[in-house]
C-alpha positions in Angstrom: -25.5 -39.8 -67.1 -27.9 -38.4 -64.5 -25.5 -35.6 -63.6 -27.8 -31.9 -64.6 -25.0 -29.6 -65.5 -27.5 -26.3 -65.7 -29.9 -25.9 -63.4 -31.2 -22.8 -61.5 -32.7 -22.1 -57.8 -36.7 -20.8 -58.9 -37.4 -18.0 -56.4 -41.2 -18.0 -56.6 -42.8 -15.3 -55.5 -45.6 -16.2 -52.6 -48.8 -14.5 -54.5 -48.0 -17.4 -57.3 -48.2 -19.9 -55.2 -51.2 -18.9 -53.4 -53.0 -19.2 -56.7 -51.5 -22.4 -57.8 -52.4 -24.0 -54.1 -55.9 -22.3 -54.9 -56.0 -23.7 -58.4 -55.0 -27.4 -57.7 -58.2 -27.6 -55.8 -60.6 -25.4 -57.7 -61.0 -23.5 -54.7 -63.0 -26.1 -52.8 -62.1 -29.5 -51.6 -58.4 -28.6 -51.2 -57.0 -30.6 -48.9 -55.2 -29.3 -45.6 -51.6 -28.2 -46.8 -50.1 -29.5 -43.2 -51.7 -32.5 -44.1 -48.3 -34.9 -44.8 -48.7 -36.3 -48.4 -48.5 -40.1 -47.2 -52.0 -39.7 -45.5 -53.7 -39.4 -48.5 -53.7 -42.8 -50.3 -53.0 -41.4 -54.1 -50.4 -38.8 -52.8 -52.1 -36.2 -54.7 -54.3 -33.3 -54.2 -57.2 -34.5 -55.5 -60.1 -36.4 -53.2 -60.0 -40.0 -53.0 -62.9 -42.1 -53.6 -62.7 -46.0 -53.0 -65.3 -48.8 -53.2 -68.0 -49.5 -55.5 -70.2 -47.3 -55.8 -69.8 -43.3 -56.5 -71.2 -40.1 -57.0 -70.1 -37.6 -59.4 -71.1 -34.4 -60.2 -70.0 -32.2 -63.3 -70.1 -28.4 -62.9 -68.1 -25.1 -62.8 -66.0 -23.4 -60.5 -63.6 -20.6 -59.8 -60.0 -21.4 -60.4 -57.2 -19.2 -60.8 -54.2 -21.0 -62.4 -52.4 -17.8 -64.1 -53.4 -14.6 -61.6 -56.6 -14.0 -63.4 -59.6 -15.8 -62.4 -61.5 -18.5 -64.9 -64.1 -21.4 -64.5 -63.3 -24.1 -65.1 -65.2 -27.8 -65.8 -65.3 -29.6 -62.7 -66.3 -32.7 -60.9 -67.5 -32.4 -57.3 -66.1 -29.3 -57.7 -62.4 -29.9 -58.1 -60.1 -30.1 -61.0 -58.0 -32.3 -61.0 -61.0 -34.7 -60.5 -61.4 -37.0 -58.0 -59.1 -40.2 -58.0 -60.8 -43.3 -58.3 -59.9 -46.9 -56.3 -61.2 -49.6 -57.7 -60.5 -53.4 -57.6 -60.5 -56.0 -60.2 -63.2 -58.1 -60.4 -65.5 -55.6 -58.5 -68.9 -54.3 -60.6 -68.3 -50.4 -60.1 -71.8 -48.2 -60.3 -70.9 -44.8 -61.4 -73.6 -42.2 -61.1 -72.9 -38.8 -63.3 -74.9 -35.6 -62.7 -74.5 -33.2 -65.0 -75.1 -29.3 -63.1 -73.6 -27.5 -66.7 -76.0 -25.7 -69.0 -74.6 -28.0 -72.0 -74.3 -32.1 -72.5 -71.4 -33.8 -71.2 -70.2 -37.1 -70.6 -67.0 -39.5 -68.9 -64.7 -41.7 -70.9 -62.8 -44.2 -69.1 -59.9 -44.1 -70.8 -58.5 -47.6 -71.5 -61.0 -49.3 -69.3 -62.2 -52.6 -70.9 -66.3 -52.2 -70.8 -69.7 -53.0 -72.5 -69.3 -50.3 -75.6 -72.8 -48.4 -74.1 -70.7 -47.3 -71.3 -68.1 -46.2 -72.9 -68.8 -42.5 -73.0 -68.5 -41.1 -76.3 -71.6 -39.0 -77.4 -73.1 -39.5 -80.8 -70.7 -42.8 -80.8 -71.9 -45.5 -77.9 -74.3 -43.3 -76.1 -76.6 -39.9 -76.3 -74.4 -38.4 -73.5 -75.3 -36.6 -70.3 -77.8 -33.7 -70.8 -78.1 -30.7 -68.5 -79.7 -31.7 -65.4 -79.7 -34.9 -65.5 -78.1 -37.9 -64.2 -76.5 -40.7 -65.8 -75.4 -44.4 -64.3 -72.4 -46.0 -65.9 -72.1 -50.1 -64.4 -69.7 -52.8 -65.2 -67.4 -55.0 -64.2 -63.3 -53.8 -63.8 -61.7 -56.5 -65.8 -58.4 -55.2 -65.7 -55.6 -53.5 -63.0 -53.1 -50.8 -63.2 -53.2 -46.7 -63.4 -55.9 -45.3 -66.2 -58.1 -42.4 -65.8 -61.0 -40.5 -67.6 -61.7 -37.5 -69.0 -65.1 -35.9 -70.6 -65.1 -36.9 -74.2 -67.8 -33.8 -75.1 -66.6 -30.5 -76.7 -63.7 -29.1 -74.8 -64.2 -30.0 -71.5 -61.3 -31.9 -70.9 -59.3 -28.8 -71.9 -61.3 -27.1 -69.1 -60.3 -28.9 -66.2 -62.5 -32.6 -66.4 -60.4 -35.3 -65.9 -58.6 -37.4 -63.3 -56.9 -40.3 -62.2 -58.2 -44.1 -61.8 -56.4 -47.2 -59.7 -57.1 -49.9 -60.0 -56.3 -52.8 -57.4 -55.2 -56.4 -59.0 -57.2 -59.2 -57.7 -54.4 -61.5 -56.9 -52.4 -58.6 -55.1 -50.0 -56.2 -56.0 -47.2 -57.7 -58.4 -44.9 -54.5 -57.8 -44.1 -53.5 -54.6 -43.2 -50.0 -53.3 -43.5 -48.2 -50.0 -45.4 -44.9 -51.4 -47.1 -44.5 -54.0 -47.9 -40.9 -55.5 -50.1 -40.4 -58.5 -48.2 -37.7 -61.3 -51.1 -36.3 -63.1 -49.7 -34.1 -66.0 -52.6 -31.4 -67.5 -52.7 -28.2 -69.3 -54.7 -25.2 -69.5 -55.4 -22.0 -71.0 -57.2 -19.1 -69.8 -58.2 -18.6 -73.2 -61.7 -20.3 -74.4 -60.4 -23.1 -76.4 -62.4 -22.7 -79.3 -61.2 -19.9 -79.8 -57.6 -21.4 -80.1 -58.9 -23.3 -82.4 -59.8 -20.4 -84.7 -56.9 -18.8 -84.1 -55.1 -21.7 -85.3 -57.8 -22.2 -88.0 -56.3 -18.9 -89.5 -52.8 -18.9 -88.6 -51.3 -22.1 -88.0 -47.9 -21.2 -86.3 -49.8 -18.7 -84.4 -48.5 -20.3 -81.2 -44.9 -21.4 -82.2 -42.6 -19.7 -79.7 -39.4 -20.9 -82.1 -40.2 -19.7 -85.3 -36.3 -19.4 -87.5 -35.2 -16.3 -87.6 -32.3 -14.4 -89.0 -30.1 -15.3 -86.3 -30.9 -18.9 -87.1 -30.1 -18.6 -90.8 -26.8 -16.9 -90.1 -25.8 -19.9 -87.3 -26.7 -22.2 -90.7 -24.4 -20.1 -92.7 -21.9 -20.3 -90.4 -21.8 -23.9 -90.0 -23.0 -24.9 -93.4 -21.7 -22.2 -95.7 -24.2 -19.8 -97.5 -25.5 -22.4 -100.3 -26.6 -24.8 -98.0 -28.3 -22.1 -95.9 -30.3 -21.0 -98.7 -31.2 -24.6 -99.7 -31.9 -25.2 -96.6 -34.3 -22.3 -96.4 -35.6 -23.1 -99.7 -36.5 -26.7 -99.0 -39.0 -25.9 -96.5 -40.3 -22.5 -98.2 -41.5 -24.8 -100.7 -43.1 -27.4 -98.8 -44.8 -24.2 -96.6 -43.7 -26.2 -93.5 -42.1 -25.2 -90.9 -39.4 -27.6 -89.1 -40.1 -25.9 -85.6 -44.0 -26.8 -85.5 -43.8 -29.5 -82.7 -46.9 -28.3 -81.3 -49.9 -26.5 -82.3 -50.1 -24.8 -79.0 -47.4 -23.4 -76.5 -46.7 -21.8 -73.3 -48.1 -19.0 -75.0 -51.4 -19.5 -74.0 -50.8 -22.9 -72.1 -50.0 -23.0 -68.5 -48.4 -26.3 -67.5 -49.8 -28.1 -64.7 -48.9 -30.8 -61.9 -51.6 -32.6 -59.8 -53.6 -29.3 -60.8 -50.5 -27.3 -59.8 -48.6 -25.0 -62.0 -44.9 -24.8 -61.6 -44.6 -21.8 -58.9 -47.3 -23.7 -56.8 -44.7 -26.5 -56.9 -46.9 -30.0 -56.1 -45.0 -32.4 -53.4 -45.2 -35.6 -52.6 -43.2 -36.4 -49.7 -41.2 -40.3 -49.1 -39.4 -41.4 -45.6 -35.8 -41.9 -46.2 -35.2 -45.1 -47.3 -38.5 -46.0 -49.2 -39.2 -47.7 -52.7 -41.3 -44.6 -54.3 -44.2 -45.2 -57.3 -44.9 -43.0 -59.4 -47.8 -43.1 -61.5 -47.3 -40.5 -64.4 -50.5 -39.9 -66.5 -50.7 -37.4 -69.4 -54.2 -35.5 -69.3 -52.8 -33.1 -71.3 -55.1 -31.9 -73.7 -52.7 -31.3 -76.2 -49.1 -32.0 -74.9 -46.3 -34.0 -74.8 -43.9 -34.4 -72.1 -40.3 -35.3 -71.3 -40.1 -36.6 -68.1 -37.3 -36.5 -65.8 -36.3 -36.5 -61.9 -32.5 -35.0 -61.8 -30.2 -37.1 -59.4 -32.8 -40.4 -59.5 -32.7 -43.3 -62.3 -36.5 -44.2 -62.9 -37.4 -48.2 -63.3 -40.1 -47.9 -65.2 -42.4 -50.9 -64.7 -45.7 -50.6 -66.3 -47.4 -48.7 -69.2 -50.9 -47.9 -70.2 -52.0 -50.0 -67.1 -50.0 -53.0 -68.2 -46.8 -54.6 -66.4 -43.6 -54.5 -68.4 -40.3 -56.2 -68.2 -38.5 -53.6 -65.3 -36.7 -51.3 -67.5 -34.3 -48.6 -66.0 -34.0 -45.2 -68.0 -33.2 -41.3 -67.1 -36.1 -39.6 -69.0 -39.2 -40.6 -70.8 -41.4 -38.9 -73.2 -45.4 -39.3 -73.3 -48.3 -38.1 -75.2 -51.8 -37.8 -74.1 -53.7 -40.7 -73.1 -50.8 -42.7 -72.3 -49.7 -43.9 -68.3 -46.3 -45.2 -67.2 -45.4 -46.4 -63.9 -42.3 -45.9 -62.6 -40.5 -46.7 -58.9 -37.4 -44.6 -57.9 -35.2 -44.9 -54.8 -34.8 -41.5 -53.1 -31.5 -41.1 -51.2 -31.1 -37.0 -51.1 -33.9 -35.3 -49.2 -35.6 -33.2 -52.2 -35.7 -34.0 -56.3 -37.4 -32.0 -58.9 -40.0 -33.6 -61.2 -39.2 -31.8 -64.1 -41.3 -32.5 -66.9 -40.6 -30.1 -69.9 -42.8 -30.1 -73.4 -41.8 -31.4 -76.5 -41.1 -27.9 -78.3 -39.7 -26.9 -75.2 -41.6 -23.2 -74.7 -42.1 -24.5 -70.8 -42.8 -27.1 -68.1 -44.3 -28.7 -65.1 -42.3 -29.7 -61.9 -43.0 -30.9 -58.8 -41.0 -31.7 -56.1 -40.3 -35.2 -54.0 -39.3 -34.4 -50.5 -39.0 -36.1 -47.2 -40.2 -33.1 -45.7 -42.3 -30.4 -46.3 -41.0 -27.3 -47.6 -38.1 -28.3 -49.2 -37.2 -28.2 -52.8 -34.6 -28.9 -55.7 -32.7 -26.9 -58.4 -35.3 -27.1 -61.3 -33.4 -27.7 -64.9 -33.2 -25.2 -67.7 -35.2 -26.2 -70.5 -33.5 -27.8 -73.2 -32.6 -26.0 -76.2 -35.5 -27.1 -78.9 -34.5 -28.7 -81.9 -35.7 -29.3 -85.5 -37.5 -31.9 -87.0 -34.8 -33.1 -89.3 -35.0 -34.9 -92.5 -36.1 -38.2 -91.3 -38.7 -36.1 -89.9 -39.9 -35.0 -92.7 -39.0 -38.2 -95.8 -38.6 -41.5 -93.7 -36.7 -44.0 -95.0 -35.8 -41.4 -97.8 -33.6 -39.1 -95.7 -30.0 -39.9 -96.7 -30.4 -41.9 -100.2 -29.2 -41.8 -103.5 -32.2 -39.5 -105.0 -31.1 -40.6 -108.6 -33.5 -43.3 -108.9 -30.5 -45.8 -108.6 -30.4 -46.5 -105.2 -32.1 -49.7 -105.7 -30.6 -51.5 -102.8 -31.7 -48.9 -100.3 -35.2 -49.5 -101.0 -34.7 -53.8 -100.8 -37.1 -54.1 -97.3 -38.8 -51.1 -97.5 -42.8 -51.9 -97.1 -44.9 -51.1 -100.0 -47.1 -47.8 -99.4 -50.4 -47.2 -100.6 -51.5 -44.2 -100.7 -55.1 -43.9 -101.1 -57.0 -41.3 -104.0 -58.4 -39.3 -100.9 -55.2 -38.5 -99.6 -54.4 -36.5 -102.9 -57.2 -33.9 -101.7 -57.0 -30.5 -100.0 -57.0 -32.1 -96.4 -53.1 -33.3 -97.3 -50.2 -31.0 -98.0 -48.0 -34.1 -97.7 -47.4 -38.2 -98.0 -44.7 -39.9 -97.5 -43.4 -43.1 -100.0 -40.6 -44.1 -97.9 -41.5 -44.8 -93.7 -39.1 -45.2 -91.2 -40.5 -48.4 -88.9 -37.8 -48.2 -86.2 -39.1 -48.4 -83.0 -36.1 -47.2 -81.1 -36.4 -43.8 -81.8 -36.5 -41.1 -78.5 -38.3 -38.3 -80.7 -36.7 -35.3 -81.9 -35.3 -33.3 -79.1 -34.0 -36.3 -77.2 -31.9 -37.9 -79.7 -28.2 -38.1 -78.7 -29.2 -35.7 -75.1 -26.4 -37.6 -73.0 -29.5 -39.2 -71.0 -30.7 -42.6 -71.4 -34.6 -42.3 -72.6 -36.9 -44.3 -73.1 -38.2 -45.9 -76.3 -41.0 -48.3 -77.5 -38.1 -50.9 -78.1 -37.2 -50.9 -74.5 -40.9 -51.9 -73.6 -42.0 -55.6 -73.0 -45.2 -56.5 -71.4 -45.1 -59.3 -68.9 -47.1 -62.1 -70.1 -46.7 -61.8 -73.9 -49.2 -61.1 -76.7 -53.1 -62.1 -75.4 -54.1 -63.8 -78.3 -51.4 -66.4 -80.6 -53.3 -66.4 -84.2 -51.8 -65.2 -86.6 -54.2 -61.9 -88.1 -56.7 -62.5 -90.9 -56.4 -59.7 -92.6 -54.9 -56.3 -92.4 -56.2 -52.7 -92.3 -54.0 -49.8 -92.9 -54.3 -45.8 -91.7 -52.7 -43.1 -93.1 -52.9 -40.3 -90.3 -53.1 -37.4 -92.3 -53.8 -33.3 -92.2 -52.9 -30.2 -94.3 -51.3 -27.4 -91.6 -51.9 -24.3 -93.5 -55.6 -24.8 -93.3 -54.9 -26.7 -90.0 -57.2 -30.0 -91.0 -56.4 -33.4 -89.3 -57.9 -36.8 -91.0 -57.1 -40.3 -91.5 -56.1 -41.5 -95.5 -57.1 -37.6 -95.9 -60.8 -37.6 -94.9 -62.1 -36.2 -91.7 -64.6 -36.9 -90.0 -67.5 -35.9 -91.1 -66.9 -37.2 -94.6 -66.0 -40.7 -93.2 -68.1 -43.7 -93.1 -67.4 -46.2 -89.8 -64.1 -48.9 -90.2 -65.7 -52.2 -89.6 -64.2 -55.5 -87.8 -65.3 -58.9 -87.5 -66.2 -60.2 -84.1 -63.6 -62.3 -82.9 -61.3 -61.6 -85.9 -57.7 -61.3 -85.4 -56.1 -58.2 -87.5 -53.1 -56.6 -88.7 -53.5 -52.4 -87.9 -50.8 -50.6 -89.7 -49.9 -46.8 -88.9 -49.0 -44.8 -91.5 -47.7 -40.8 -90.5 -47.9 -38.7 -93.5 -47.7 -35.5 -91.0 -44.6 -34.5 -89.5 -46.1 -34.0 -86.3 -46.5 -36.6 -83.7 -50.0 -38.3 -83.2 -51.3 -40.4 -79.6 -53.3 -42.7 -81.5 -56.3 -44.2 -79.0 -58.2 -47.0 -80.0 -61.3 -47.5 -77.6 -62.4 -50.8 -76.4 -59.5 -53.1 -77.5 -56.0 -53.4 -76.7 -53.1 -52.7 -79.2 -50.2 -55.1 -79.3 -47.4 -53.2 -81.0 -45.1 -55.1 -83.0 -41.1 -54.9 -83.6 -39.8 -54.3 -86.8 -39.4 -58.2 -87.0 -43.2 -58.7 -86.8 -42.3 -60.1 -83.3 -45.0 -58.7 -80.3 -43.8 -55.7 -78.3 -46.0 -54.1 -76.0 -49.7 -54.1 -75.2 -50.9 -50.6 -75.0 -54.3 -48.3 -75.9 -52.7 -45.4 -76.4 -49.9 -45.5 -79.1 -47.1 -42.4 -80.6 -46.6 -42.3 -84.1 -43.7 -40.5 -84.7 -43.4 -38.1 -88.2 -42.7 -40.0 -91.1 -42.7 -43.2 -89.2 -44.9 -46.8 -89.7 -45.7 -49.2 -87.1 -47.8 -52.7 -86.8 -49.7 -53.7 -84.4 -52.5 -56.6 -83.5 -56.1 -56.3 -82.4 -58.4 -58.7 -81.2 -62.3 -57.4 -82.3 -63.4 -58.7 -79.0 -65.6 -55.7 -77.9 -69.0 -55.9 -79.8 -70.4 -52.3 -80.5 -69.5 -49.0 -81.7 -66.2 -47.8 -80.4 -64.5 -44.8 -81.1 -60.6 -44.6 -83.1 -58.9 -41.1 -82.3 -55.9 -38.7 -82.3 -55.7 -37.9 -78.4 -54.4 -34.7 -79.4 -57.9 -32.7 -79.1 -57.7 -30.2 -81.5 -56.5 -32.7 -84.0 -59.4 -34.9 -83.3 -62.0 -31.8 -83.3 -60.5 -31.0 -86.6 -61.1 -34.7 -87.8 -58.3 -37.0 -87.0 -61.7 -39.7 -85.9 -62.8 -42.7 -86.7 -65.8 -45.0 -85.9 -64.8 -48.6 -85.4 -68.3 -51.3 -85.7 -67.1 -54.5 -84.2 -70.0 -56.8 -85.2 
């Protein structure tokens, strides 16, 4: 199962990777490259800063990621930013300086605070105005691997965001010998807003894997000419298009690793013989990634911050905003951290060496795939369409649809979810490899909080892609009016994807607790996939008093309204 039948040796030429060892540190602060990887605490390029108290500074500076030079949104003038080490049960005093001509701001992203330190502008504070200095204080409640990332305009997209580790009280519950952080990113050299309009007018405009004729001669060839055509047909009329994975590709998106595109080739170096954790992030602005070290199962042991039941996979997938920890156990002297993107138009990769200088064959990207019908209908895919097919319906939840989802911000709804939780995605279904689902998760400890909910709130994530709109129960932003929870209250939160694109649902302030299909609790995480099509359950405790912000993670879906405020009062 771990056996990579096509793989390739990259020959990468050394102008490349001067400017990927020049853009992992923004051209200051990079660290000495003889420097052995083991020194530095995080295993990563970026600075380290432990302790209490810190200093941060937001600015610009020179990077050069692709061969042309950009600026790029710094802090203390490297991107990735600096990693933080805190411990639980310390009060950490954060002091922001903002050197940009424009407002910015830090979220700390899955961080359990006082709402007013939070970090969203406009929802729990002003944010950080240009030349001035901002103090974020409170207590770390909670252990594990989070990070933050600026929550104004695109900045994030720009370079502002990095890792945060935090130290349990009681002492480290997983033990490992090394420890690397794995902090996944993108970036274009294009100014993201205008990828946005690009998008705006043009909403394939990126798609790499448009069909073509070849594709509907293959179809004919396998499926004979009627079902070609139908085939064809069927998604003509619904003007989608069943290779959209992503709104934005290698295109204009160069992959990176610990600031490090792929010919600059990030390492993290073990000893022979050591227990290695990894601590994969996804600061990715707008990707997902499929996660894989050729030659080494991966154990993975905690997600979103949280400790899970040990669970032992070849390949997981994560979207923005989520963290998974995993250990592996090195034998060979080099592995490649091969991290390709859901639609598959390119990758990062990294290398794990117990040496300098070496590296690994790096995999060929798999083939992408298309969403299939399941995709697209749910629980509909494969039934008797007559209206007869009564008993195929017994189970199926009730859907309510609201009237705003029958506006011009929704091209499509679906009457018929899928709710299974043990579903890789499309494009890892039936690989060969064992990957990782939501079913295979169980955090250590069980569900926080026993009661049974009080009441239940339901959210239909919803968008239109020919005029590229994102909303929730079809109403963006700007026409929405704040979701309200009781303090204390116990509630159902139900998911409901009417897109056919997958959505990193963030809910600030609170912990999720996803629930099987049997109502039964899961996994506590903050950040949480919905797949196309698909509806899932999960718990919240309104424990955080305040104005908290509800969000797609995928930023141009959430600039183009996929938001919510949440009052917990």
């Amino acid at each position: 199962m771990l056996a990579e039948t096509e793989t390739e040796i990259v020959s990468v030429p050394r102008r490349r990777v001067v400017q990927g060892l020049v853009a992992g540190g923004a051209l200051l602060g990079l660290p000495s490259l003889s420097e052995p990887a083991w020194a530095q605490p995080t295993g990563g390029d970026a600075p380290l800063l432990a302790g209490t108290e810190f200093d941060l500074v937001v600015g610009e500076s020179p990077v050069n990621f692709t061969g042309r030079p950009r600026l790029a949104t710094t802090i203390n003038g490297v991107s990735p930013a600096p990693t933080l080490r805190w411990r639980e049960g310390d009060t950490v005093t954060i002091r922001v300086t903002n050197r940009l001509s424009e407002p910015t701001s830090i979220h700390w992203h899955g961080i359990l605070l006082p709402h007013s330190m939070d970090g969203v502008p406009c929802i729990s504070f002003d944010g950080i105005a240009a030349g001035t200095t901002f103090t974020y204080q409170f207590k770390v409640r909670q252990n594990g691997t989070y990070w933050y990332h600026s929550h104004s305009g695109m900045q994030e997209q720009t370079g502002m965001y990095g890792a945060i580790i935090i130290e349990p009280a009681a002492g480290e519950h997983i033990k490992a010998d090394c420890d690397h952080v794995v902090l996944l990113a993108d970036w274009t050299d294009e100014n993201p807003m205008r990828v946005l309009a690009k998008i705006k007018a043009e909403s394939d405009y990126y798609n790499m894997n448009r069909p073509t004729l070849l594709d509907f001669f293959r179809d004919v060839g396998r499926e004979g000419l009627a079902a070609a055509l139908d085939k064809r047909r069927m998604w003509n009329q619904m003007r989608m298009n069943p290779t959209d994975l992503a709104d934005v590709s290698a295109q204009t998106l160069t992959y990176l690793m610990n600031g490090a595109p792929p010919e600059a080739n990030w390492t993290g170096l073990f000893r022979p013989g050591e227990t290695v954790r990894l601590r994969f992030i996804n600061g990715a602005a707008n990707t997902f990634y499929d996660v894989r070290i050729p030659g080494l199962e991966l154990t993975v042991v905690a997600a979103d911050g949280q400790n899970v039941k040990p669970v032992t996979v070849d390949e997981f997938r994560f979207g923005p905003g989520e963290t998974y920890d995993v250990l592996v156990k090195p034998a060979a002297d080099a592995y490649t951290i091969f991290a390709q993107t859901m639609d598959r138009s390119g990758f990062a990769r990294g290398t794990l060496a117990s040496q300098a200088g070496l590296t690994a064959a790096v995999p060929v990207p798999d083939a992408p795939q298309w969403l299939s019908m399941s995709d697209m209908m749910g629980g509909m895919e494969g039934m008797d369409h007559s209206g007869h097919d009564m008993a195929a319906m017994e189970g199926m939840p009730a859907v309510r649809h609201a009237r705003t989802e029958y506006g011009p911000s929704t091209d499509m709804r679906v009457d018929m979810p899928r709710t299974n939780l043990d579903d890789p995605g499309v494009g890892l279904r039936d690989n060969g490899r064992r990957v990782l689902t939501y079913a295979d998760l169980v955090t250590l400890g069980g569900s926080m909080d026993l009661r049974e909910p009080e009441r239940e709130i339901e959210l239909h994530l919803t968008g239109n892609m020919e005029r590229y709109t994102w909303s929730i129960d079809g109403v963006e932003f700007g026409e929405s009016t704040p979701i309200h929870f009781h303090y204390g209250e116990r509630l159902r939160v139900i998911y409901h994807n009417d897109t056919m694109m997958t959505h990193p649902m963030h809910l600030h302030g609170m912990w999720c607790e996803l629930e099987n299909e049997d109502g039964a609790f899961q996994v506590r995480k903050h950040t949480i996939n919905v797949q196309p099509a698909q509806r899932v359950s999960l718990l919240v405790t309104a424990d955080a008093p305040g104005r908290w912000a509800w969000h797609c993670h995928l930023m141009l879906h959430m600039d183009s309204g996929m938001f919510r405020e949440v009052v917990v009062a």
